[in-house]
N, C-alpha and C positions, 0 to 999 in steps of 0.2 A: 614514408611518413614525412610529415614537415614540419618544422621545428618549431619546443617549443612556445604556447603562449600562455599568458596568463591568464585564468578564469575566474570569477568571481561567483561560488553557486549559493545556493539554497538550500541546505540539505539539513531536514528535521529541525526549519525554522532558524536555524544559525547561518551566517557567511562564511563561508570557507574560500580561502582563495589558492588556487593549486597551479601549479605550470607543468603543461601538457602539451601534447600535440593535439591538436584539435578532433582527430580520426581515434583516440583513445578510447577504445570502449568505459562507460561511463562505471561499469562494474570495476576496472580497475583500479579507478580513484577513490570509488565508496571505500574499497577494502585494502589497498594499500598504501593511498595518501590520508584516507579519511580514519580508519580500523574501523570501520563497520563491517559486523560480520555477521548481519541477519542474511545480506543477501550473499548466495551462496556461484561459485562456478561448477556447473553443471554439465553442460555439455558445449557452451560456447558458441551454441548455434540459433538460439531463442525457441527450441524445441523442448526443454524438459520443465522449464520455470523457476529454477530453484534461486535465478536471479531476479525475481519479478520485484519493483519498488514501483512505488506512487508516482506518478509527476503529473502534479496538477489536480489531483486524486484517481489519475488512471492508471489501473498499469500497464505495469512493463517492460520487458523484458533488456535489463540495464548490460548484459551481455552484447545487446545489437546497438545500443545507439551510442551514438560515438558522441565524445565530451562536447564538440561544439553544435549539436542539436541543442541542448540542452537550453542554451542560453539563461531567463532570469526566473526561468520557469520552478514553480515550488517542487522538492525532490523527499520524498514521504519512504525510507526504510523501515524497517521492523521495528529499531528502535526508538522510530520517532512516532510511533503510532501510541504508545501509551507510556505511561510511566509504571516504577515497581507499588506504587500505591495507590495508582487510579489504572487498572490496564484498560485497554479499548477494550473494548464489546465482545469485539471477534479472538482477541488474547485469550480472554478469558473462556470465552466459551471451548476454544480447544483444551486449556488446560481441564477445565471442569470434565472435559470429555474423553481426556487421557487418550488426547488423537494423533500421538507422537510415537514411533516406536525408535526408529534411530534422529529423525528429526531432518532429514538433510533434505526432504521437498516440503517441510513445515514453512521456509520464509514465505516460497510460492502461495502456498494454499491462505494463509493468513492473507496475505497482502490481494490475493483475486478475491477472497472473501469479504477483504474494505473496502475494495473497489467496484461491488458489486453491490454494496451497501450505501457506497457515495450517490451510485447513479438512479438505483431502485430501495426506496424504504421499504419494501415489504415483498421480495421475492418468493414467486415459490418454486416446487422441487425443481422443477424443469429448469428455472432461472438457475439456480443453482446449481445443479448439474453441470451446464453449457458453461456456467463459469468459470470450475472447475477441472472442464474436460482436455484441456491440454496444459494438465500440468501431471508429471509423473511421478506415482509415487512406487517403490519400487519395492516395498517390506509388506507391501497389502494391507494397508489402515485405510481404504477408504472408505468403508464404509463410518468409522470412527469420524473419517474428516466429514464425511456429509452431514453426522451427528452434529458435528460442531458447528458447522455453517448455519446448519437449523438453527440450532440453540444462538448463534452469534444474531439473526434474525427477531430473535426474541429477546433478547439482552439489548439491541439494539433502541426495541419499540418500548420496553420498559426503560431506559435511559430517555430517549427522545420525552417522555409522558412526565419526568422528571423536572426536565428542563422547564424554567419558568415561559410562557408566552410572553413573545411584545406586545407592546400599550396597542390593543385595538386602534386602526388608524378609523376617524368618526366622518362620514360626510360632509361634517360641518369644517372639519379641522383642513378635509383635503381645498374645498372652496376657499377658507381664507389663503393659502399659498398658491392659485392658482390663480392666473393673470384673467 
């Protein structure tokens, strides 16, 4: 390892600045310089998911990428996905679907499930499935978790219908600011 440096990240929209060595797996700073503890050590090898977070809104698996990949890049854990009085979409829908049983590949599934929600609005089974397919759960709730992805799917498109639209932009409006 090499000695270490000081980093400045991003993590659930806040600056954090941590000194590390740069080959630091990125999971070990969420959970021991940061006390984030959605995302979990699993197996250490980017094989089981239970480390899975955001970066950028993709995941992935914070067990493999070492602290100086990361750079200025936004870093999206469990906790920074919702609050206790607005949860995100997909929060909630696992709760509503009691898709937990010991909870320890729940960060995983939540977080493939945003991030499968970032890239496609309206996936279906198959999408989600494939999303889902290499992360392990070891107590047998998948069926519950696919429940909930469903439902996060749906809570999603009901939020999004929510949201006010932007001012129509008018033909006439784009010609005046076009040279």
């Amino acid at each position: 390892m090499t000695l270490p440096v000081c980093f400045s990240l991003n993590v659930n929209d806040a600056v954090a600045s941590v000194e590390a060595s740069p080959e630091t797996p990125l999971l070990y700073i969420l959970r021991n310089d940061l006390s984030l503890n959605g995302p979990k050590y699993g197996c250490g090898l980017g094989e089981c998911g239970a480390c899975a977070v955001l970066v950028d809104g993709r995941a992935v698996r914070s067990c493999t990428v070492p602290l100086g990949a990361v750079g200025a890049r936004r870093v999206t854990t469990l906790e920074g996905l919702g609050t206790p009085e607005h949860l995100h979409p997909v929060q909630a829908a696992f709760i509503d679907e009691a898709a937990a049983q010991c909870g320890y590949c729940l960060n995983g599934m939540i977080i493939a499930t945003a991030s499968l929600l970032n890239r496609n609005v309206d996936p279906n089974e198959e999408d989600i499935r494939e999303a889902l397919r290499h992360h392990l759960c070891r107590c047998g709730t998948h069926m519950e978790i696919l429940a909930a992805a469903r439902r996060a799917v749906g809570y999603a498109k009901a939020e999004r219908a929510r949201r006010p639209l932007p001012d129509p932009v008018t033909l006439d409006a784009v010609k005046e600011v076009s040279p």
